[in-house]
C-alpha positions, 0 to 999 in steps of 0.5 A: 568088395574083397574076395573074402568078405563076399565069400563070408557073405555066401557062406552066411547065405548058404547057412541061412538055406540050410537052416531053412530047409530043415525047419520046411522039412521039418513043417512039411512032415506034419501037414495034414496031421492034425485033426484041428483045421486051424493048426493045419493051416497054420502049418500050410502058412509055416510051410509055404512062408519058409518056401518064399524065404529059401528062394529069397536068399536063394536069389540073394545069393545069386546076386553075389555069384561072380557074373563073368562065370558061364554056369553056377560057382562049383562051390555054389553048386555042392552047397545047394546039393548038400541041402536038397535044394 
């Protein structure tokens, strides 16, 4: 694989964790406000569903690190930073 694609490929994957954190940003301000029990958990499963799918591409995109590096990709490291994660 050439070192612009894979480097295309994190980048798509650090959009997708920053999309994904938004929206559980998003979802995670309005647990709990609802007087209906059926929209909170609604909201619980919204919530928790975009948790599992961040650390998904989270580990995708550590499969497409380099393995000769010791620690994580600086470039790596300040995405993450970047959106909270």
């Amino acid at each position: 694989m050439s070192e612009d694609y894979a480097h295309g490929r994190r980048d798509g994957l650090r959009l997708a964790l920053a999309i994904l954190a938004a929206e559980e940003a998003k979802w995670a301000a309005l647990l709990g406000e609802s007087a209906s029990w059926r929209t909170n958990g609604i909201r619980q499963v919204r919530h928790k569903t975009l948790q599992v799918a961040q650390q998904r591409v989270r580990t995708a995109l550590n499969r497409l690190t380099p393995k000769g590096e010791a620690g994580m990709n600086e470039e790596l490291a300040s995405a993450l930073d970047k959106i909270g994660l």
